[in-house]
VOGU-3710 file (C-alpha; in Angstrom, 3 decimals, decimal comma):
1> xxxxxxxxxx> 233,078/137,205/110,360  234,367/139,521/112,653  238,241/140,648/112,420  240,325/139,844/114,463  241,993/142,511/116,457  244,730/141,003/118,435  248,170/141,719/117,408  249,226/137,770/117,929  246,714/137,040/115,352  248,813/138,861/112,936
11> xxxxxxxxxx> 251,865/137,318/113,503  250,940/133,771/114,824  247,867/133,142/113,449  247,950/129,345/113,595  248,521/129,784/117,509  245,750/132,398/117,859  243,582/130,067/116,356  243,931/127,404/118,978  243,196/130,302/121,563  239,207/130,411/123,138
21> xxxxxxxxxx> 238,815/134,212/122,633  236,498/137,114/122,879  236,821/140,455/121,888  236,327/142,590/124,510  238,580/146,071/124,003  239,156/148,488/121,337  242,975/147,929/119,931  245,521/149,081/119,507  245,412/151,818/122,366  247,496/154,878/121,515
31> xxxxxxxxxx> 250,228/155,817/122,698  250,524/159,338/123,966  253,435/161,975/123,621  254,091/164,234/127,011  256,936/166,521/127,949  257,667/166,829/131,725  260,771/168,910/132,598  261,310/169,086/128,690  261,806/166,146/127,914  259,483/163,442/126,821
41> xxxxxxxxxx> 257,633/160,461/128,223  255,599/158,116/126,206  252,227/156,486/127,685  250,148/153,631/126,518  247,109/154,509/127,231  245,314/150,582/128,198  242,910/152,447/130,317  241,082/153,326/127,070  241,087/149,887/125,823  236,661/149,583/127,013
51> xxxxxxxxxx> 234,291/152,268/127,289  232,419/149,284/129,520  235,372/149,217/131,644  239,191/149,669/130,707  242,846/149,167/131,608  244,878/146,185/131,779  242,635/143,799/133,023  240,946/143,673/129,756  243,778/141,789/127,787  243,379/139,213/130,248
61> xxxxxxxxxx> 239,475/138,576/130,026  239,435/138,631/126,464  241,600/134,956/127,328  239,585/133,958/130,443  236,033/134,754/128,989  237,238/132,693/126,126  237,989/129,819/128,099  235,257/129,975/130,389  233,042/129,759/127,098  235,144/127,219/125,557
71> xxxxxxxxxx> 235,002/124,609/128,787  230,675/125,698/128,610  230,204/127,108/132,161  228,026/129,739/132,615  229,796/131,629/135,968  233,066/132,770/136,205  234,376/133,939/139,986  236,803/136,694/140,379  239,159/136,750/143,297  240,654/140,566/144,507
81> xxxxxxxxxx> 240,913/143,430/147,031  237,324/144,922/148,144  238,355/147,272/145,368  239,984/145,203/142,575  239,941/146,449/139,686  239,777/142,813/137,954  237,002/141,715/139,959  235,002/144,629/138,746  236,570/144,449/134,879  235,464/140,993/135,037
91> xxxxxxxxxx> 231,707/140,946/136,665  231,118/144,470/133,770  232,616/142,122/130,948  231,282/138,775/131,831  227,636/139,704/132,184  228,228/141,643/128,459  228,702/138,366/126,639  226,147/136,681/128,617  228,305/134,785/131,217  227,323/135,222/134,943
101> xxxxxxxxxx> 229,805/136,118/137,031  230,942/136,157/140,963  233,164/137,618/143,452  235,628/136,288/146,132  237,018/139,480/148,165  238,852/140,416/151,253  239,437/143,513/152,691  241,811/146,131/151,798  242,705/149,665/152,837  240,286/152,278/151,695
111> xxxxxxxxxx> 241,071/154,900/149,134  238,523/156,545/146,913  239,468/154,756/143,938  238,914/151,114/145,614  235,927/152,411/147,354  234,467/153,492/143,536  234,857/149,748/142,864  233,408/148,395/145,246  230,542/150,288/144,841  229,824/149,145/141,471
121> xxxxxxxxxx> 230,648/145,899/142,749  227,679/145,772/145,114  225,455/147,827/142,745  225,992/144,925/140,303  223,893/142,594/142,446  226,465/139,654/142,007  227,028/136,969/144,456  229,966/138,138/146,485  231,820/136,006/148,871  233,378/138,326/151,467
131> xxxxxxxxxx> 236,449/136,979/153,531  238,048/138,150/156,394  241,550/138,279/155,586  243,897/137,681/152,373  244,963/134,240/153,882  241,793/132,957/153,343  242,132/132,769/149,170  243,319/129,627/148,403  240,914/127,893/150,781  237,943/129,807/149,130
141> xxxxxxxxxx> 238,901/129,393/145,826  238,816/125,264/146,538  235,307/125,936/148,454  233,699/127,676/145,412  235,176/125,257/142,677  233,880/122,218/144,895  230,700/123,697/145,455  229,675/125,450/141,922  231,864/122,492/139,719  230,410/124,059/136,458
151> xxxxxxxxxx> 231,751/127,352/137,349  235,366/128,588/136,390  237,057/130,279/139,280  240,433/132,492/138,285  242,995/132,843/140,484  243,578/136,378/141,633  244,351/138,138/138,283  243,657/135,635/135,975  247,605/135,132/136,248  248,070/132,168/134,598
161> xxxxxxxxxx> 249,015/131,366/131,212  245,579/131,988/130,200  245,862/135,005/131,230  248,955/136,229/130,160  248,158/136,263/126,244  246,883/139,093/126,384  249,474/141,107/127,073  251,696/138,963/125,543  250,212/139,981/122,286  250,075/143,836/123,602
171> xxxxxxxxxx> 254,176/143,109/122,944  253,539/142,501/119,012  250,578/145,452/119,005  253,466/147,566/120,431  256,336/146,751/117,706  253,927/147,633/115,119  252,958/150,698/116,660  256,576/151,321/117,167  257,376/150,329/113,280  254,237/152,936/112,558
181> xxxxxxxxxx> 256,125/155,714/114,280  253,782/156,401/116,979  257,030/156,001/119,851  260,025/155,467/119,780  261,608/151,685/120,817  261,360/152,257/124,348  264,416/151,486/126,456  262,558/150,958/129,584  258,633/149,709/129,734  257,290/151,036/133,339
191> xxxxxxxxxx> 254,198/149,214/134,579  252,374/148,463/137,826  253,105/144,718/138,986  250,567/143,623/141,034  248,914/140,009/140,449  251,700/139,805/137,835  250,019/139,060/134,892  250,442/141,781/132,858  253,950/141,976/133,527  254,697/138,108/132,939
201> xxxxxxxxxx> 252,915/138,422/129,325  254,852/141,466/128,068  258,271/139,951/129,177  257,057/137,256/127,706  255,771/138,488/124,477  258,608/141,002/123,915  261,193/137,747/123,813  258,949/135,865/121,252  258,345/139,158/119,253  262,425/139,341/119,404
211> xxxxxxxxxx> 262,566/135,643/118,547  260,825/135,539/115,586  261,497/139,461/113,875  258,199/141,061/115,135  260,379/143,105/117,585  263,454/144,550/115,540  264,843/146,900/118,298  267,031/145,908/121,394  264,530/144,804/124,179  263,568/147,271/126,519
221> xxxxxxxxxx> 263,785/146,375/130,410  260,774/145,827/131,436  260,490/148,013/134,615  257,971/146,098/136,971  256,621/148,836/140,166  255,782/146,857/142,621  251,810/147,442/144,364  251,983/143,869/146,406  254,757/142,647/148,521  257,263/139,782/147,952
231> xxxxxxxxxx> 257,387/136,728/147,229  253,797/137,614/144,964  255,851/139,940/143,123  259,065/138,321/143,358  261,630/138,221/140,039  261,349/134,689/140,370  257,702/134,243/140,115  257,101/136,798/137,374  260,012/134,698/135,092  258,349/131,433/135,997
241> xxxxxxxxxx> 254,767/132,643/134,974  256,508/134,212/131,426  258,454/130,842/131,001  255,420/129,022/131,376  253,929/131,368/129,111  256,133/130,924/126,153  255,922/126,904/126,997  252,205/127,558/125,842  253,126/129,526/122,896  255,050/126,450/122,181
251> xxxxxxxxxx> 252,357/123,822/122,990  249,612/125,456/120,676  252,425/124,873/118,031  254,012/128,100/118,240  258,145/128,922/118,075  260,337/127,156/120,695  261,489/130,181/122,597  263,432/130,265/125,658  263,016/133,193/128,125  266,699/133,085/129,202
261> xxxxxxxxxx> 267,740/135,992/131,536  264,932/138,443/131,253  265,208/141,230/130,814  263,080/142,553/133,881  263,294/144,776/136,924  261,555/145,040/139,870  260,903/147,765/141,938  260,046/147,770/145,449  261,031/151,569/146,584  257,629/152,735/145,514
271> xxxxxxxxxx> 255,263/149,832/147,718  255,330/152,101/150,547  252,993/150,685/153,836  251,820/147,900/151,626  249,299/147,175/149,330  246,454/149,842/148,603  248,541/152,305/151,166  248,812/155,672/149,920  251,933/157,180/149,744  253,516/160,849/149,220
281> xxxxxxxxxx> 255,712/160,106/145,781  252,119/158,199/144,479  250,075/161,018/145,250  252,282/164,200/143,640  252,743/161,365/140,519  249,237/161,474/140,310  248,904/165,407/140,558  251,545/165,599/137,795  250,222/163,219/135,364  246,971/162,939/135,911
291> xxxxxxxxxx> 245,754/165,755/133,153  247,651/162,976/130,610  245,925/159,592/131,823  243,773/158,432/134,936  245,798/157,045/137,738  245,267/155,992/141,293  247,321/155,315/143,981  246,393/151,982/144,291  248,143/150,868/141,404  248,953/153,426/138,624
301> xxxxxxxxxx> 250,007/156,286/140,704  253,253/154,373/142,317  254,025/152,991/139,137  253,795/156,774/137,679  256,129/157,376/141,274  259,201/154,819/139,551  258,604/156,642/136,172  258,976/160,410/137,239  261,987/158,849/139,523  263,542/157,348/136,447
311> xxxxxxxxxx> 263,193/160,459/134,305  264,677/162,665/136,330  267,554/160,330/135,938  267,417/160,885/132,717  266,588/157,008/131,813  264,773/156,911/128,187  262,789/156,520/126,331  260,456/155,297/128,818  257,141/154,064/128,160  254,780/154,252/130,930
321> xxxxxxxxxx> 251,860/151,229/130,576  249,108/153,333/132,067  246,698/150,325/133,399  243,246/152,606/135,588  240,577/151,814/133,295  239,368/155,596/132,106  235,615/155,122/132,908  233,564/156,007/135,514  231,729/153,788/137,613  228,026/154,359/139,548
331> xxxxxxxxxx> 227,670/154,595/142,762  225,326/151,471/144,680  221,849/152,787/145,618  220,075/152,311/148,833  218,505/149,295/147,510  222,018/147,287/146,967  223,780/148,504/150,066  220,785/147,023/152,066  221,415/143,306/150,322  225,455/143,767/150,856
341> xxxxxxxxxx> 227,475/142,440/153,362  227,388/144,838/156,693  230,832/145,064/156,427  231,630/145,774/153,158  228,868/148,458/153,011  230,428/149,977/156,266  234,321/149,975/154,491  232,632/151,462/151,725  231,529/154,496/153,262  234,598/154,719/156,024
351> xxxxx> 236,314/157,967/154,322  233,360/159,729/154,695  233,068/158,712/158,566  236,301/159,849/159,186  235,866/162,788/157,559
//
């Protein structure tokens, strides 16, 4: 049988073995030492969790591709940016374990990073449903699930409390990294908040991992950059998803733990223009730190923006939660851009028009 390799196996096991699950990723991820202006910085390096396709998204497929096996469809749709990297961690990961997969997208500003995505999106041959504008999401989302009933279609990030396990057990594979020696207890956890997921399930897990001795420090804040605008990345919603979460926990027969005041931040100063807009303090993060982990300015590079910002405040330890998956994606031939939407082939290749 294979091992489990989630962390909330190890300390809930009765709970974990309520949970539909795959293993997708390759855990624990280390956690990297750096010195910047001599002092240091800590990063958890999630986009090494796949050589298939990393980051943070993977934590919440392992859940989702669980599910989707567990309720017996054969098609999970993805919902995200032209560029997302879930939709793209999900189509790579899905068709691995023999699921089928889909796409729901809208359009986005380009950046080379989203435009890599999308390319392997369209190279992937998958059905992709292209909208015209963000609005349009919950209305497709109905559409698909009405039309292809045997399919599973996630919301956009999977951010539900499906979803959230994942990084909810990332919170106990961190205390035992921490009890290991490989960091220090950080007093600040910086990480990109985007569809909110990842956020919800460590602010989650870190209160059960308090609650129950798996977490023997003082909980860190966990500092939450925003890459989407409010209310999506509102305080509010991210405690309501985590509350939810730990409700859950509790259903599957898990602890009774309440999330109480949070211990969360969130961080507008770094959104700039808006989602998937480049901005100045994204791009010199990403010339600084880019030697330690892969960034982009899409995501990773303004959160790396609120961590520079907090150490030169001298704030620490901080742990940065580096989420760019690490591998490289191909490029769609001729073949695939023909059978692609005209649009979406045309956004694809825009930074090379203007140049």
């Amino acid at each position: 049988m294979e091992r489990d390799s989630r962390a909330l196996a190890r300390w809930l096991p009765r709970v974990a073995a309520r949970v539909p699950w795959v293993t997708l990723g390759d855990w624990p991820t280390r956690i990297d030492r750096i010195v910047v202006a001599n002092r240091p910085i800590w990063i958890k390096r999630e986009g090494d969790s796949s050589p298939r396709y990393g980051g943070n998204k993977v934590r919440t497929l392992e859940a989702w591709l669980g599910h989707t096996r567990a309720t017996g469809a054969r098609r999970i749709w993805a919902i995200g940016a032209y560029g997302s990297n879930h939709v793209i961690a999900t189509v790579r990961h899905a068709r691995a374990i023999g699921l089928e997969a889909g796409a729901i997208v809208f359009p986005q500003p380009a950046s080379e990073w989203a435009i890599e995505n999308a390319g392997a999106l369209i190279e992937s041959g998958v059905p992709i449903v292209r909208l015209r504008n963000v609005v349009e999401v919950p209305f497709a989302g109905v559409a698909i699930a009405l039309v292809h009933r045997h399919d599973v279609v996630m919301p956009p990030g999977g951010a539900t409390p499906i979803g959230t396990l994942g990084a909810l057990s990332a919170a106990f594979e961190l205390a035992e990294q921490i009890a290991d020696g490989a960091a220090p207890a950080p007093r600040r956890i910086v990480v990109p908040a985007g569809s909110t997921c990842t956020t919800a399930g460590l602010v989650s897990g870190l209160a059960l991992a308090h609650a129950i001795g798996a977490w023997r420090w003082p909980l860190p804040i966990v500092h939450a950059v925003r890459v989407t605008p409010w209310p999506v990345t509102s305080r509010l919603v991210i405690t309501r998803l985590a509350a939810a979460t730990l409700a859950r926990i509790a259903s599957l027969g898990g602890p009774r733990v309440q999330l109480g005041n949070a211990r969360l931040i969130v961080d507008g100063d770094e959104l700039g223009p808006g989602y998937g807009e480049m901005t100045p303090q994204g791009l010199a993060a990403i010339e600084m730190l880019g030697d330690h982990a892969r960034l982009d300015g899409v995501y990773s590079g303004k959160a790396a923006a609120a961590l520079l910002r907090l150490h030169a405040r001298n704030v620490g330890p901080l742990l940065f939660w580096s989420t760019k998956a690490s591998t490289p994606l191909p490029a769609p031939s001729s073949d695939a851009l023909r059978k692609a939407h005209r649009k979406l082939v045309a956004w694809t290749t825009s930074l090379t028009t203007q140049r």
